[in-house]
C-alpha positions as CSV (number, residue, x, y, z in Angstrom):
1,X,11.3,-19.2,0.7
2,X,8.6,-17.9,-0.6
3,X,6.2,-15.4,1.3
4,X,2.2,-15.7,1.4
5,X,0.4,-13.6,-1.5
6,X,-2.6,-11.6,0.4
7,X,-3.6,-9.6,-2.7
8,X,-7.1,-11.5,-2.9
9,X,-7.4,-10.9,1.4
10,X,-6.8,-7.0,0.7
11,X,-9.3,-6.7,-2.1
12,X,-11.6,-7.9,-0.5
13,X,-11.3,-5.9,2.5
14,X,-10.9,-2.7,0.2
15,X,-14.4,-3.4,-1.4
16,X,-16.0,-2.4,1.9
17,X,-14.7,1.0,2.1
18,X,-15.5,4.0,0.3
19,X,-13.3,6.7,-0.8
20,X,-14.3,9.0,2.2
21,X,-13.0,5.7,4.4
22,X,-9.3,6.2,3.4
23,X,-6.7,8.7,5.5
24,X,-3.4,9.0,5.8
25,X,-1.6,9.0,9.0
26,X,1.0,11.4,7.9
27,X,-1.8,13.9,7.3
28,X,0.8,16.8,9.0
29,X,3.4,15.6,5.9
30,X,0.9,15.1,2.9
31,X,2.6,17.4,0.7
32,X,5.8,16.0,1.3
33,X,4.4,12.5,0.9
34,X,2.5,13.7,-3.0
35,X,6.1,15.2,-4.2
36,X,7.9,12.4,-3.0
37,X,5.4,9.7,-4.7
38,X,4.8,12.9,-8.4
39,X,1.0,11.8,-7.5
40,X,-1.8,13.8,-5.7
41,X,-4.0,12.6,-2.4
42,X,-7.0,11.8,-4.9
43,X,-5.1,9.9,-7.4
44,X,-3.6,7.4,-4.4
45,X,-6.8,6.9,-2.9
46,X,-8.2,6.0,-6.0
47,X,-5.1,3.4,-6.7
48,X,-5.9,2.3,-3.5
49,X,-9.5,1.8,-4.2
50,X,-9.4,0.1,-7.6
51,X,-5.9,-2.1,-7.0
52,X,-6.0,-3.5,-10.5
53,X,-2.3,-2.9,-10.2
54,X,-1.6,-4.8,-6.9
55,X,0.3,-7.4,-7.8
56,X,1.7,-8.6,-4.5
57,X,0.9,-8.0,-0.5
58,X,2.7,-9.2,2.9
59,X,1.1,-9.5,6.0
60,X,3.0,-7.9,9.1
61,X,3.0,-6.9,12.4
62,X,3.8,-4.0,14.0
63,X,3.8,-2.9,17.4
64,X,2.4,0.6,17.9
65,X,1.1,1.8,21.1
66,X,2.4,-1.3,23.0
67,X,-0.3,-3.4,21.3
68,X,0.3,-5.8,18.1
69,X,-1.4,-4.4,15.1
70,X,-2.3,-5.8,11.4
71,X,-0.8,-4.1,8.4
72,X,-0.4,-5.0,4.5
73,X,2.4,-4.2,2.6
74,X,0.9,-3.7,-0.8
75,X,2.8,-3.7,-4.1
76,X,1.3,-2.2,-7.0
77,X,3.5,-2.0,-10.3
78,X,2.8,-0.2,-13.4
79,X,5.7,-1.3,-15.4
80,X,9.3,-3.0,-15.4
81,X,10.4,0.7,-14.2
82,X,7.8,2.1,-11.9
83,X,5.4,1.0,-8.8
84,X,4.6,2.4,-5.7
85,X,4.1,0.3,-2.1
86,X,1.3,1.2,0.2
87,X,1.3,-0.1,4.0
88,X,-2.0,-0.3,4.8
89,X,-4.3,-0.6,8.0
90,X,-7.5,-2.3,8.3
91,X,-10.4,-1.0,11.1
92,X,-13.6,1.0,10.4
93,X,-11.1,2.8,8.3
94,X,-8.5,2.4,5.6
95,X,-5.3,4.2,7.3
96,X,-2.2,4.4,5.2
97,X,0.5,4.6,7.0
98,X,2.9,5.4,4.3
99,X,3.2,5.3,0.7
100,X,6.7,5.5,-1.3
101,X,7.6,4.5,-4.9
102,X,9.6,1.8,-5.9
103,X,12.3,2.4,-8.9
104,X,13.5,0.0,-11.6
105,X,16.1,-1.8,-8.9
106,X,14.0,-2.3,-6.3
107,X,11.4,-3.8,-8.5
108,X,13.8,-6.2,-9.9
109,X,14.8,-7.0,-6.8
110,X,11.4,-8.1,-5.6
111,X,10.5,-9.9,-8.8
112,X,11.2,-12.9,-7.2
113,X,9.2,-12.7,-4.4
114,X,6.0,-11.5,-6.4
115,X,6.6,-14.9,-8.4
């Protein structure tokens, strides 16, 4: 079964932040999280900001702080070989919660469900 393609919802919920709007909970772990993803904090907030390579997002849930929260799993591909996913967080911020790239297996993996 297929999942529920939020891409358009996320879009148009990014539009109403600015780049000053966006942080990263792992703010303690940023480095870490720019090796692990060969990109720098500026150049993800600006991927975030633009999305013209979002090509698939998931809604979920997630419990944190014993209370249900909203996040979006967003999949932005560059190529057959390369994308990155973003879960992101929606209040009078953009938070992302984590970023990590996404290989050639994974991504063929997922094809499906971006169909």
């Amino acid at each position: 079964m297929a999942k529920k393609d939020w891409s358009d919802v996320v879009k148009e919920k990014v539009k109403k932040y600015s780049k000053d709007q966006i942080i990263f909970t792992k703010s303690r772990l940023i480095d870490w999280l720019c090796r692990r993803n060969n990109s720098t904090v500026e150049e993800m907030i600006n991927e975030v900001i633009n999305s013209k390579d979002l090509v698939f997002s998931e809604k979920q849930e997630a419990e944190y702080d014993r209370e249900i929260e909203i996040r979006f799993r967003c999949y932005f591909v560059y190529s057959r070989n390369r994308g990155r996913c973003y879960i992101l967080r929606f209040n009078h911020q953009i938070k992302v919660v984590t970023v990590f790239p996404l290989g050639r297996t994974t991504l063929k993996r997922y094809r499906r469900r971006f169909k």
